[in-house]
C-alpha positions as CSV (number, residue, x, y, z in Angstrom):
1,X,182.7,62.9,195.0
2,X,181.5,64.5,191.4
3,X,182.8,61.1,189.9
4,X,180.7,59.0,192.1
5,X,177.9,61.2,191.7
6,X,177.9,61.2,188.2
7,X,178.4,57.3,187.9
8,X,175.3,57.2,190.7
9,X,172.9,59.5,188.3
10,X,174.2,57.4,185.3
11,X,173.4,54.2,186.5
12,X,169.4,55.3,187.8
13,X,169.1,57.2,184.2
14,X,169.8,53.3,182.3
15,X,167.1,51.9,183.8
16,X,164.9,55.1,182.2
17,X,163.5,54.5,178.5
18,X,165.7,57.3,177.2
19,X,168.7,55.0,179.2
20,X,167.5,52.0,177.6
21,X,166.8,53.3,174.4
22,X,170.4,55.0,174.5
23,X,172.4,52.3,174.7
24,X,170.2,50.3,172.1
25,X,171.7,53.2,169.9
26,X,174.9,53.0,171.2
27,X,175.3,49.0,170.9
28,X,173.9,49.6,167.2
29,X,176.7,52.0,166.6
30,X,179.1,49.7,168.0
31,X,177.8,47.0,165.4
32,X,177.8,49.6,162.2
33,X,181.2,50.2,163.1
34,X,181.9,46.1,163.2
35,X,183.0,46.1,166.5
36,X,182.0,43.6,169.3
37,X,178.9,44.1,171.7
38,X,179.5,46.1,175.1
39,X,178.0,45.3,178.9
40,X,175.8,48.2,179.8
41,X,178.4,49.3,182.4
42,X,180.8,49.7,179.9
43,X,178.2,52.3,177.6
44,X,178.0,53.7,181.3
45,X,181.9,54.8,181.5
46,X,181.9,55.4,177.5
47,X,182.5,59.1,177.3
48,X,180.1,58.8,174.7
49,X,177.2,58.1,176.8
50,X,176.0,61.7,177.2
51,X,176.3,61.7,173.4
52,X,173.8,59.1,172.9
53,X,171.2,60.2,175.6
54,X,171.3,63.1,173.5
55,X,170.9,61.4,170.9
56,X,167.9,59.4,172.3
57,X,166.3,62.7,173.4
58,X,166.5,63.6,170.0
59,X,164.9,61.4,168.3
60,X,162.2,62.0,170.3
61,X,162.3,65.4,170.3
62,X,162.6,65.7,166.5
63,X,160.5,62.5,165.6
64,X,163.0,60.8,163.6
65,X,161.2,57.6,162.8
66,X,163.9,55.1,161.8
67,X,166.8,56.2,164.2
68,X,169.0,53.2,163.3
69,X,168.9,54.4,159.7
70,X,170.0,57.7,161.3
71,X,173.0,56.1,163.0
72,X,174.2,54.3,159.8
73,X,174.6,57.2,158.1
74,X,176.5,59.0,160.4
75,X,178.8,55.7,160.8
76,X,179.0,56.0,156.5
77,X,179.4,60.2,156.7
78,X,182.7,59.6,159.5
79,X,180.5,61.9,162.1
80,X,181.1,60.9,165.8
81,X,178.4,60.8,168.2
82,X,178.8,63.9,169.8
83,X,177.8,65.9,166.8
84,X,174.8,64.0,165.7
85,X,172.2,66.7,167.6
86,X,173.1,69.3,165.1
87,X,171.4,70.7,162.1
88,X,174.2,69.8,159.4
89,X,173.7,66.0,160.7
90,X,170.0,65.8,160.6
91,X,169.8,67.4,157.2
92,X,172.0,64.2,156.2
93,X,168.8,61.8,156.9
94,X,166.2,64.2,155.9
95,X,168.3,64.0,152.4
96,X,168.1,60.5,153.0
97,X,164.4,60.6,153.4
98,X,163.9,62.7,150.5
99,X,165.4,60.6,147.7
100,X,165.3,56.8,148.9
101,X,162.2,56.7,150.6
102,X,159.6,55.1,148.7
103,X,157.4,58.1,146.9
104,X,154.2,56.8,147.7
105,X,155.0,55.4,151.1
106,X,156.0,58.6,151.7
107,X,152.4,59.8,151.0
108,X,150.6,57.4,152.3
109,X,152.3,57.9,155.4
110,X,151.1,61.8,155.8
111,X,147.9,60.9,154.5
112,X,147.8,58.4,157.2
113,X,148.8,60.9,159.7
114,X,146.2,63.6,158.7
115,X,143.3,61.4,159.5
116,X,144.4,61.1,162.5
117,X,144.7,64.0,163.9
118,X,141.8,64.7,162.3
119,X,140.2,62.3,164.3
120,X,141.7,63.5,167.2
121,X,140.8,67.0,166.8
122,X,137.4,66.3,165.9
123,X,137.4,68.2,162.6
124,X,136.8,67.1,158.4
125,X,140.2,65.1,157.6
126,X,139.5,67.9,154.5
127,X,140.3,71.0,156.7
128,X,142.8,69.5,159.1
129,X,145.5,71.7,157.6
130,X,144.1,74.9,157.8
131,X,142.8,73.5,161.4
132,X,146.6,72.6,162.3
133,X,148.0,76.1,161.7
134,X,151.3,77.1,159.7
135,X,154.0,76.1,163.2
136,X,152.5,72.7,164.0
137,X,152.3,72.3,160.2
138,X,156.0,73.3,159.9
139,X,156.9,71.4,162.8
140,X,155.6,68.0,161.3
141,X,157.6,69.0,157.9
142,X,160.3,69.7,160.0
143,X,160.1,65.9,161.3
144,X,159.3,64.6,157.8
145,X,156.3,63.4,158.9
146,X,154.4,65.3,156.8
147,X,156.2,64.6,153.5
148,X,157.1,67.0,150.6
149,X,155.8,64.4,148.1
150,X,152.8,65.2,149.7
151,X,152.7,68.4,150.6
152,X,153.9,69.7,146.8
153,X,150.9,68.3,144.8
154,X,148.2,69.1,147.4
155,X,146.0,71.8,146.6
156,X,144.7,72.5,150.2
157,X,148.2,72.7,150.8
158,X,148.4,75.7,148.2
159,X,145.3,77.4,149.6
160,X,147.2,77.7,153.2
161,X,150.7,79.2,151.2
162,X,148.3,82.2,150.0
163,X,147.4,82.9,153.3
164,X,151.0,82.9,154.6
165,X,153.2,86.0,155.5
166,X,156.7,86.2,153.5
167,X,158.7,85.1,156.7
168,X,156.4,81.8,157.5
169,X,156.3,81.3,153.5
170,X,160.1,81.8,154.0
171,X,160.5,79.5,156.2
172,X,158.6,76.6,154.7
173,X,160.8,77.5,151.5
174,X,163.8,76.1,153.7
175,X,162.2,73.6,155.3
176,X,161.1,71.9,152.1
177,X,164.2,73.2,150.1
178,X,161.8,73.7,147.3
179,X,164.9,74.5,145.2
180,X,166.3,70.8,145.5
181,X,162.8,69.8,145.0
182,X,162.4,71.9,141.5
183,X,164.5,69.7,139.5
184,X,163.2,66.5,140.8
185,X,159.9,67.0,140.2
186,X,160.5,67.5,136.5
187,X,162.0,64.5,136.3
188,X,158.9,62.6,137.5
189,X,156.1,63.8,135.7
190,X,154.1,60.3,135.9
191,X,154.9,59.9,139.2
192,X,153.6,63.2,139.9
193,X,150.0,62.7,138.4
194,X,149.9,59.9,140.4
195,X,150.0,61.2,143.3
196,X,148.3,64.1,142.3
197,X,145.6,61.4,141.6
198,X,145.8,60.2,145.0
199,X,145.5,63.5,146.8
200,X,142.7,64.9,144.7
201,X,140.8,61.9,145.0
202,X,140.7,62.4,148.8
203,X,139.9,65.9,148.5
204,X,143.1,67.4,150.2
């Protein structure tokens, strides 16, 4: 009886977008790993299929924008499925984000993202930081929407850091890693006044 009710709740959660969106994951796994397409009843008795709704709740959850990127790199890292929901794993694609993302898609993309909420919030694009708050801010670094390119040459970005107690500056420290960052920012001085350019030019 638990069997049947557990193949019963799998086969109405498929049909969901998590369920569909799960086995898109799941079939692109298959693939990265170079091995031949499965039915969707076979993802269903897959002991990997609470894995990937995880997975797909995830990505929701944490806003990773280019999943199947994601997936890849667990496939080239040797990490199974099960273990892609924690922290070590998603640390792996924000690396990934980091360093071969383009720098000024990266910006562009935050910029992009700041108008609109500002436009959604009803408030000057210019103040949409300190409107945001230091958690939903955090929470958008966090999800690399907001991207350190970005965030580490804008000056209204600075102003918000002063105003910051030592655990919240703490904990944009980590979410940064403003260590890693350190180094690879002296290495890119023109690329730097670039995008300080950019920024300054748009007031934030």
């Amino acid at each position: 009886m638990k069997h049947y009710c557990e193949q019963k709740k799998r086969a109405e959660e498929i049909t969901s977008p998590a369920g569909q969106a799960s086995y898109g994951y799941f079939e692109h796994w298959m693939k990265a790993r170079k091995f031949r397409s499965q039915t969707r009843e076979a993802f269903m008795a897959s002991k990997y299929y609470r894995s990937f709704m995880r997975f797909a709740n995830l990505v929701i959850t944490a806003g990773i924008s280019k999943p199947l990127k994601y997936i890849e790199l667990m496939v080239e890292h040797g990490i199974t499925p099960e273990l892609w929901h924690r922290d070590a794993c998603y640390k792996i694609y924000l690396d990934w984000v980091d360093r071969l993302s383009d720098p000024f898609e990266q910006v562009k993309d935050s910029i992009e993202l700041l108008m609109d909420l500002a436009e959604k919030e009803g408030v000057d694009y210019r103040k949409i930081l300190e409107h945001l708050g230091s958690q939903k801010i955090l929470s958008l670094i966090l999800q690399r929407k907001l991207s350190p390119w970005f965030l580490l040459h804008s000056s209204a970005m600075q102003r918000l850091l002063k105003t910051l107690d030592p655990s919240e500056l703490k904990s944009f420290d980590q979410a940064v890693n403003i260590g890693a960052w350190v180094d690879r920012l002296q290495e890119q001085q023109q690329l730097r006044q670039d995008i300080r350019a950019i920024i300054s030019e748009l007031e934030l």
